[in-house]
N, C-alpha and C positions, 0 to 999 in steps of 0.2 A: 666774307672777309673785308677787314676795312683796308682799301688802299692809302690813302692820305688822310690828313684831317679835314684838308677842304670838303674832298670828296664826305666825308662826314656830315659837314655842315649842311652841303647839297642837302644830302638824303635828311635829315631830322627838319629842317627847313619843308621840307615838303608833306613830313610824315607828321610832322607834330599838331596839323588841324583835325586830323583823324582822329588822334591819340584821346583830342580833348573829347571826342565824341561818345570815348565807350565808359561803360558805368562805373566800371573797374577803379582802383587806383592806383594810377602810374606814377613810378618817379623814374628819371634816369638819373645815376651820380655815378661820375668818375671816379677814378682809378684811387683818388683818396678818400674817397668818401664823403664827397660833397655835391650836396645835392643841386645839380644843375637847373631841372626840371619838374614837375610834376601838373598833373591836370585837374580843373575843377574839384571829378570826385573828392581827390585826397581833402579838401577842406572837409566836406560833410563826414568821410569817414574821420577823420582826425579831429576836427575839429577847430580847426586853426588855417588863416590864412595864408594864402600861397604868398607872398612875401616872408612870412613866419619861417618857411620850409625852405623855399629858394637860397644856396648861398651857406646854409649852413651842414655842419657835419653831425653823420648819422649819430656820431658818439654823444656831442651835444644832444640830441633830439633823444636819443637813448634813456640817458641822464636823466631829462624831464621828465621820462614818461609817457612818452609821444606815444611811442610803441616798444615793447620788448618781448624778445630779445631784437638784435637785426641781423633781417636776414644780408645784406648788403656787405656788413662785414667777417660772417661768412664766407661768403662767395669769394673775398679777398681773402680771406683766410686759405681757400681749398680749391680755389683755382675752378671752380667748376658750376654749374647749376642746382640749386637748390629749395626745395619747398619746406617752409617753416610753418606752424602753426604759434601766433604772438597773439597777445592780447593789445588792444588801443589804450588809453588813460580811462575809456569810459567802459572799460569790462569787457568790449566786445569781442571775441575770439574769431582773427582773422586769420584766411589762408592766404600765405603770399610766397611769390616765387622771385625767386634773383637768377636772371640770365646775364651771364657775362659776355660782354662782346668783346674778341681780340681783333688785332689786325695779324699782316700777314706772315709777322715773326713770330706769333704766338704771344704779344704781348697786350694784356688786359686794358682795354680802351674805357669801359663806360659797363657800368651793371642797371638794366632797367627791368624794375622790380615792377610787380602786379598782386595790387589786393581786394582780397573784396571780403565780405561780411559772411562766415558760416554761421556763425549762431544756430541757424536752422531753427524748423520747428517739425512737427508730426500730425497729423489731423485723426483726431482720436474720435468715433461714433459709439456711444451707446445707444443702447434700444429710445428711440421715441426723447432724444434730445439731438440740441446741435452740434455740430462737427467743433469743439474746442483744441486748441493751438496747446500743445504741450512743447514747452523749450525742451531742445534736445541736449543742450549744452546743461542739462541738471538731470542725464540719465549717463553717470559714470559710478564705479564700485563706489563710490565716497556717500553715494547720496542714496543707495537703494537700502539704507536700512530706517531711511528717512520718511517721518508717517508722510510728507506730503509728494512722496515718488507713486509717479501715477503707475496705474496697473498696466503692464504691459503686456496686450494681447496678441491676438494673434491677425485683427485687421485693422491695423494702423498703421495709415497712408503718409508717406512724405511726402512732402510738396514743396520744394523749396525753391527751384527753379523756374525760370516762366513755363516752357513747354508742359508742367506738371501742373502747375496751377491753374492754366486753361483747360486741361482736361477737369480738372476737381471742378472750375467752374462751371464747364458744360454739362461733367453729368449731376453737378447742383438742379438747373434746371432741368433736365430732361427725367431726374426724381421724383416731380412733382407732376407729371404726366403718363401715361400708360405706354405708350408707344412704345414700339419693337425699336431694341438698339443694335446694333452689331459692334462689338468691339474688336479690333485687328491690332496684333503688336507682336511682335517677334516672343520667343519661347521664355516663358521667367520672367517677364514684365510685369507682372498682373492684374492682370485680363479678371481673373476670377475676383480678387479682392476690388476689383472696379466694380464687380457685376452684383457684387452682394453687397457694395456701398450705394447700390442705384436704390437696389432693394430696401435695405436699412433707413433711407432716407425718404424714402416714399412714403404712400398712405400705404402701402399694403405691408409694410415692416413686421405688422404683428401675426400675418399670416405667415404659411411655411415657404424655403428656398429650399430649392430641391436642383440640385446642380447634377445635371446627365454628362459625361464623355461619350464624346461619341464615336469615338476609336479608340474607348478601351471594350466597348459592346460585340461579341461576337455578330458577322451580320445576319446569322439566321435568328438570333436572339432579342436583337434589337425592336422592331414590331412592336413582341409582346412587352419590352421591358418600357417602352413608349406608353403603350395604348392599354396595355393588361391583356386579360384572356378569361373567356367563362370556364367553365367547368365541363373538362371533356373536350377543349378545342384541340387538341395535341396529346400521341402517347408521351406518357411522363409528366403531363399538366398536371396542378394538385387539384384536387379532389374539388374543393371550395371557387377554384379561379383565383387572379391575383390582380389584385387594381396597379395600373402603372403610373410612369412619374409622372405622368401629366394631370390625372385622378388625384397623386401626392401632394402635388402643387394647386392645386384647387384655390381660387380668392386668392393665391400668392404670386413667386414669381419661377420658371425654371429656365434653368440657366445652360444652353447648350452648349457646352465648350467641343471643341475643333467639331465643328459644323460643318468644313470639309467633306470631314470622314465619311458622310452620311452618305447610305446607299442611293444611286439615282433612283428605285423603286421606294424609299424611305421619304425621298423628298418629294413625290408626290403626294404624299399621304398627309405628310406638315402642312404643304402649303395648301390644302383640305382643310388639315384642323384649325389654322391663322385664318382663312376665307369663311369658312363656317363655323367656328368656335364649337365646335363638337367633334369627341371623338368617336369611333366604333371599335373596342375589344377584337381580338383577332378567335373568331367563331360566335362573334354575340352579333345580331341580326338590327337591334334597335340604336342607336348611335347615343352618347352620352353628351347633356351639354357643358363645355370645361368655361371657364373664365381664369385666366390666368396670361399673367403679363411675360413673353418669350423674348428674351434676352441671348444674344448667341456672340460666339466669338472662333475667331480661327488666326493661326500664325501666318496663313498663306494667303494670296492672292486670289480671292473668290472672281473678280474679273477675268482673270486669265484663265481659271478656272474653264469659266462658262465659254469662253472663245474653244476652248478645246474640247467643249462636249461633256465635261467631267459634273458640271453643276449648271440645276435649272436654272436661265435664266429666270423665268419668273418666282422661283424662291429665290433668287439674288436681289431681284428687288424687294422683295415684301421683305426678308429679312434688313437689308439695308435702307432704311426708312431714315435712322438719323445712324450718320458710325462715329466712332469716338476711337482716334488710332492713338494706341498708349507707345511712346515714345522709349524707345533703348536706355537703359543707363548713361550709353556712353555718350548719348546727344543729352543728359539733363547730369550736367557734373555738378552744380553744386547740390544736387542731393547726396552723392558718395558720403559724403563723411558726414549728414547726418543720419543716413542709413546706417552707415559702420558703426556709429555710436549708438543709436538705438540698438542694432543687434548683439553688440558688446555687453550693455545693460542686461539685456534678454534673456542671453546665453551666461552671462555672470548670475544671475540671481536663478536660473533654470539649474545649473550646476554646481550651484555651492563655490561660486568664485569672485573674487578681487583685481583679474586683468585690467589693465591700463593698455594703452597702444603710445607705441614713439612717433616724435615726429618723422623721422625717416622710415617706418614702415608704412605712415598715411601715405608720405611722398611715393612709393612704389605704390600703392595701392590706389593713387590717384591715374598716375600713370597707366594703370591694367585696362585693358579695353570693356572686360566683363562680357565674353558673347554666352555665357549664359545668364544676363541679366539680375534681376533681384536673388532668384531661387541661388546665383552661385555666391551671391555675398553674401546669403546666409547662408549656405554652409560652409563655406572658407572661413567664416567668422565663428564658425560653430567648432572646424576644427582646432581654428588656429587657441582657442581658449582651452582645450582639451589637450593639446600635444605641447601646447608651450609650458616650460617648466617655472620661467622665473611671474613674477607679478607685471612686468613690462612685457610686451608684444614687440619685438623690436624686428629689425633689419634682419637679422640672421633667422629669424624666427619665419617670414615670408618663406615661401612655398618656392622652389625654382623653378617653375614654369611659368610663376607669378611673375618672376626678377628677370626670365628673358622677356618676356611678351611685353614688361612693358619698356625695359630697353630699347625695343623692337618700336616701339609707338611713343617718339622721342620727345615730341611735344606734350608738356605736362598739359593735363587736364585744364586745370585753371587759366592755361593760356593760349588757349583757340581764338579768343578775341581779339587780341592783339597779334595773334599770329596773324589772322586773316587782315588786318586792317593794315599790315605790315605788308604785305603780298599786294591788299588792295592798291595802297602808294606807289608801291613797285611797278604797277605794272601801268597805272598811270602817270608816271612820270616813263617811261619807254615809251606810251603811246604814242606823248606828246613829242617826246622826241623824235621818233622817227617818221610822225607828221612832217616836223619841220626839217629834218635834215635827212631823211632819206636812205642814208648808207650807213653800214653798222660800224664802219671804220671813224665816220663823224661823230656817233652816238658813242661810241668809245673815249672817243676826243675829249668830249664835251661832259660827258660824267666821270672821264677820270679810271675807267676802269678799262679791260681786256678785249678786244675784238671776239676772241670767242664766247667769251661772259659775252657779251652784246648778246653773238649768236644763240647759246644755251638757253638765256630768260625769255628772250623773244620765243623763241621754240619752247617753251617751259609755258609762255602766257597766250600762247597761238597767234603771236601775232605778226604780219604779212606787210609790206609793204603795198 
């Protein structure tokens, strides 16, 4: 809460070389809608100098075209926080949020808004070409009966975020080499559409992928479903023998997924066929030579694993040669909404549909944590196109466990960055102070606010005289 205005000035005085720092664009404007503030970015996303912006009101700004609608006068309108999807003068389709700040009567001080560029794009492979950028902002009902709406498959990668992009660019290069990967990332990330883009872009793309789970394999089954078996190794074996996935995968790639799972009696036998490149059928005496590129993946901690006995160290190592950890939803936000759009597309032309999404049902749906990662936005997006009645996806239409959870996780998506760089001020402007003055009853003095407030942030930022 704001106490005073001074105490205002304090803090945005201290906060505002930060602000200039993040890529985002910031403005903050008062309570009538004029813009006090804003940092670099806003010129390049807008277009227009921070003199141009400074000083003048959003309706003006409006007017021209700057941006519309505003979210800023919104927020004055409804008292409260708000995520908008606007377009700039130059097409581009921004996400931006308006936080209002009151003081401590409840009355609305200053709304400092956050935007950045969704546009988004998709990274699309076909066989034996290169990964092309498909704008995602021309996959809504309007455009898919359009000859040039790309085909939308079933392995195409967003990447719209940094942490998403360093991955696409790591396993860029690690495509062009043979080497065993290990991919780690929480359940629904996709682990497996990483591990067939390694494939697809490598030299071995025209041979077969042959993808094993390894904890959907009963473990007295697994072996033979590995390695094969001659004829007559086992009652109930077929007649002929059967060659296994790793025989499947021959010249190609196979892709172990939860690698985990694997029996400790299992993983000696891999780390056999990776040491020696040959396998031996279960009852066949002559051992088989394989060539084929072993790619594995698991949601869990193979380290900690191995500290508890559960997995070979030395297949810890030879499996983890190079690892690629695919990152959560909810650490790469600006992919959401060109995910939600792609699947929108997807699931509209899969079922004979025309849905659109509101801008307050993105706003909750930015807000949702997602802990079942991609696999749960596509199917939330699969339902939500099947149960909603009208051609809008709106607010009423989100799921209620969608609407508490993200109530529950208050800070919008889009505004982690500013949050943090807001905390980060905070808690170096306490440092400093309590460097120089020692007792929290001074540090209360001197910023203008509560001796307990002193106590709380301090106890909030761990920090000690």
């Amino acid at each position: 809460m704001i106490r005073s205005m001074e105490q205002l000035s304090i803090r945005l005085k201290e906060i505002l070389p930060i602000l200039e720092t993040i890529t985002d664009a910031v403005f903050i404007d008062n309570n009538e809608g004029i813009c006090l503030w804003c940092n670099t970015a806003c010129e390049e996303l807008y277009d227009l100098e921070i003199d141009e912006i400074e000083g003048r009101t959003v309706d003006e700004l409006e007017r021209e075209g700057i941006f519309s609608p505003s979210v800023t006068k919104r927020v004055l309108q409804e008292n409260r926080e708000l995520t908008i999807i606007h377009e700039n003068r130059q097409g581009l389709r921004l996400l931006t949020t308006g936080t209002p700040i009151f003081d401590d009567q409840g009355i609305l001080q200053l709304i400092i808004t956050t935007s950045r560029d969704i546009s988004g794009f998709t990274m699309k492979k076909h066989a034996g070409e290169e990964l092309s950028l498909v704008d995602v902002r021309s996959l809504d009902a309007s455009s898919l009966s359009s000859p040039d709406t790309p085909e939308l498959g079933e392995h195409d990668i967003v990447a719209y975020s940094a942490p998403m992009k360093n991955v696409i660019a790591l396993a860029r290069r690690l495509a062009a080499v043979n080497t065993t990967v290990l991919i780690t990332g929480e359940s629904g990330v996709g682990k497996g559409l990483l591990a067939r883009t390694l494939h697809e872009e490598g030299t071995r793309w025209k041979q077969p992928f042959v993808t094993v789970n390894c904890g959907a394999i009963p473990e007295n089954l697994i072996e033979s479903e590995l390695f094969g078996y001659v004829a007559g190794a086992f009652t109930g074996s077929r007649s002929g023998g059967k060659r296994g996935y790793f025989e499947a995968a021959q010249n190609g790639t196979i892709f172990l997924d939860e690698i985990s799972e694997l029996p400790l009696n299992l993983q000696v036998k891999l780390l056999q066929v990776i040491q020696e490149r040959q396998i031996t059928p279960v009852g066949a005496v002559d051992p088989i030579p394989v060539d084929v590129r072993i790619i594995s993946a698991t949601n869990r901690n193979l380290a900690d694993l191995v500290q508890e006995g559960r997995f070979r160290e030395d297949l810890y190592y030879r499996l983890n040669v190079v690892p690629i950890e695919v990152p959560a939803l909810r650490e790469r936000t600006e992919d959401i909404i060109p995910l939600i759009r792609l699947n929108l597309a997807k699931y509209n032309q899969k079922l004979g549909e025309h849905k659109s999404i509101s801008s307050d049902a993105l706003s909750i749906l930015l807000k949702y944590p997602w802990p079942g990662n991609i696999r749960e936005l596509q199917n939330i997006v699969e339902r939500l196109v099947i149960t909603t009645s009208s051609d809008v996806i709106t607010e009423d239409d989100i799921f209620i466990f969608i609407k508490e959870a993200a109530e529950q996780n208050t800070s919008p998506a889009i505004d982690t960055s500013l949050t943090a760089a807001l905390e980060k001020a905070e808690r170096e402007i306490l440092r400093q102070t309590l460097d120089r003055y020692g007792s929290t009853r001074a540090i209360a003095r001197v910023l203008r606010i509560s001796q307990p407030t002193v106590v709380r942030k301090l106890q909030k930022y761990g920090l000690h005289k």
